[in-house]
VMD Tcl script that draws the C-alpha trace (Angstrom):
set ca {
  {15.47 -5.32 15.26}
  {12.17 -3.42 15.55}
  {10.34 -3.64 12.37}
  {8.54 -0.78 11.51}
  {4.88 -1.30 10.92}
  {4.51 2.48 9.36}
  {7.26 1.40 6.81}
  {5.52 -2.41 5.83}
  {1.42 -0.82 5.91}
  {3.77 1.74 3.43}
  {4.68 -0.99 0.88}
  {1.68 -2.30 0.01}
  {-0.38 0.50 -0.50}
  {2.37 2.15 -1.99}
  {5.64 1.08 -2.80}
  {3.30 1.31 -4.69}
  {4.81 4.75 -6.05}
  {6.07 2.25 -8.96}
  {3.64 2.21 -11.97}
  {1.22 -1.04 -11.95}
  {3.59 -1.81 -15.84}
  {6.80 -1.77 -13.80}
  {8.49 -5.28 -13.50}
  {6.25 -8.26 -11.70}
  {7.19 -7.67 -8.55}
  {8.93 -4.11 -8.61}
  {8.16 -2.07 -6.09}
  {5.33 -4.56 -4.56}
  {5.89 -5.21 -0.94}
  {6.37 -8.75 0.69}
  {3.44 -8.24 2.58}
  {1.24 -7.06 -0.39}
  {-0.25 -10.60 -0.82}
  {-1.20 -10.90 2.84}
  {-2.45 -7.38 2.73}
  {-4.58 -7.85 -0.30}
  {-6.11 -11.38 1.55}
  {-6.79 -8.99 4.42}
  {-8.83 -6.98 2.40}
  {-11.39 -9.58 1.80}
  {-13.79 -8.00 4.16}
  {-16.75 -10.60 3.34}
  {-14.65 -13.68 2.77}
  {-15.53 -14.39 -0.55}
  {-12.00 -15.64 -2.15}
  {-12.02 -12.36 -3.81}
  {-11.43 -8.64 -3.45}
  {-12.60 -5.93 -5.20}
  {-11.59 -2.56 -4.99}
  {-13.94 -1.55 -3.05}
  {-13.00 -4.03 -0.32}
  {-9.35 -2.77 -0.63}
  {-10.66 0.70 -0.26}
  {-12.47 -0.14 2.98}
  {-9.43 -1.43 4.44}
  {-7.28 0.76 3.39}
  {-9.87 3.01 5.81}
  {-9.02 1.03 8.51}
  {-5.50 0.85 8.77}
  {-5.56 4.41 8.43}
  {-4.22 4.66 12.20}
  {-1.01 2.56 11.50}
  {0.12 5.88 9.31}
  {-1.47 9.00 11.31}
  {0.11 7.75 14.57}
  {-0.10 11.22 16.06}
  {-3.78 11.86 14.95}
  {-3.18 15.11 13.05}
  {-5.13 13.76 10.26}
  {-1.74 14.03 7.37}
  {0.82 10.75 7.14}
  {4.40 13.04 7.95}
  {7.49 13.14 8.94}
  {6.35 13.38 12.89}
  {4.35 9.91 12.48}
  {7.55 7.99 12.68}
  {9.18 7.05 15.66}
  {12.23 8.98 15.97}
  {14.60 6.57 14.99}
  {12.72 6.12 11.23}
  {12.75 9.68 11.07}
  {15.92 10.49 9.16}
  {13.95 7.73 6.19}
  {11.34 10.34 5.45}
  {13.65 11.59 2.19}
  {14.45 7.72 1.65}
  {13.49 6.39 -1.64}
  {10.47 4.40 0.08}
  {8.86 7.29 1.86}
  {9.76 9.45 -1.48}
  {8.10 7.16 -3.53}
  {4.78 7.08 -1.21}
  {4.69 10.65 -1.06}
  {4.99 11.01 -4.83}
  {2.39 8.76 -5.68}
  {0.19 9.82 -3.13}
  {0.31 13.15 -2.10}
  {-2.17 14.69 -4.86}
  {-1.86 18.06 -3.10}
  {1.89 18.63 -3.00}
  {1.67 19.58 0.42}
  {3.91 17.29 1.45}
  {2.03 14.88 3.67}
  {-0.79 12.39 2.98}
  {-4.07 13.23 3.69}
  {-6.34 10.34 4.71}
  {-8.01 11.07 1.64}
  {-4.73 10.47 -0.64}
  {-3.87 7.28 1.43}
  {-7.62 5.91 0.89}
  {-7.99 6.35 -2.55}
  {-4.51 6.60 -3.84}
  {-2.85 4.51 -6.26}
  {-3.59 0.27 -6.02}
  {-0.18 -1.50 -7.59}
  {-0.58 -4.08 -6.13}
  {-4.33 -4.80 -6.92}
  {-3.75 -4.02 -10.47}
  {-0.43 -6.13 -11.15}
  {-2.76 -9.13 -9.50}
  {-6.06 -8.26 -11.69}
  {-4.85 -10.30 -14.64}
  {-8.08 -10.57 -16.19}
  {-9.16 -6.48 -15.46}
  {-12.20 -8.05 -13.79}
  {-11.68 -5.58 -10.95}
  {-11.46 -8.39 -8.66}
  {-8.52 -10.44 -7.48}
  {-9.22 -13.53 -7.03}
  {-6.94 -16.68 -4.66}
  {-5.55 -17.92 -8.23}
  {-4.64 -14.22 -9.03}
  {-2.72 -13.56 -5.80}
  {-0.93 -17.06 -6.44}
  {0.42 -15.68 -10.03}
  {1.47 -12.63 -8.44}
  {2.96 -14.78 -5.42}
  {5.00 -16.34 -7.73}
  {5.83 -13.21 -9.98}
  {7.29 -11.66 -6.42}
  {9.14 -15.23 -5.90}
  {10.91 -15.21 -9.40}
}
mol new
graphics top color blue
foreach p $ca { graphics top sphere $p radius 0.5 }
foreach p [lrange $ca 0 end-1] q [lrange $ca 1 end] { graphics top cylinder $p $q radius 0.2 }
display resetview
């Protein structure tokens, strides 16, 4: 089955329309500790928000496959496209769409809400550090 790489780049950022206080692992994608190791832009161990930021930039793309500058309905294939009132795509829109226009702008996607960063920032150090994405790796296990 064709897994849809709009739907995972989705989950981290977003399913991420759950509140960082929701349940350990709640609404965090399985690819959210990946993601957030991927973020590490100058291969420190660590990421800070920043560095999530700037990636966030560059997978931009992977959502705007059409290059109309809004994450919509029309950027899924057309087999996805009856998930766009799903409760995933719901969720991202909710948390992200700061306009109510009912799309996400790069903008929104950029600098929208970080879940996943802040359920692994134990410490509120603004940086998530290997040990940190362990503890949340095995929050998402349990």
């Amino acid at each position: 089955m064709i897994r849809l790489t709009v739907l995972s780049a989705a989950a981290l950022t977003v399913a991420l329309a759950l509140p960082a206080t929701a349940a350990p692992a709640r609404g965090i994608p399985d690819n959210a500790i990946e993601q957030l190791r991927s973020a590490d832009r100058n291969h420190d161990g660590q990421v800070s928000r920043a560095e999530l930021v700037g990636y966030r930039a560059t997978q931009w793309s992977r959502f705007d496959r059409n290059g109309d500058g809004h994450f919509s309905r029309d950027d899924l294939p057309g087999f996805a496209q009856s998930r766009w009132d799903g409760e995933k795509l719901a969720g991202l829109r909710h948390a992200y769409d700061r306009d109510g226009d009912g799309m996400i702008s790069r903008a929104e996607f950029v600098n929208g809400p970080t879940p996943a960063f802040d359920m692994a920032d134990a410490n509120r150090d603004g940086l998530v550090s290997e040990d940190e994405l362990r503890a949340l790796s095995a929050k998402m296990r349990n």
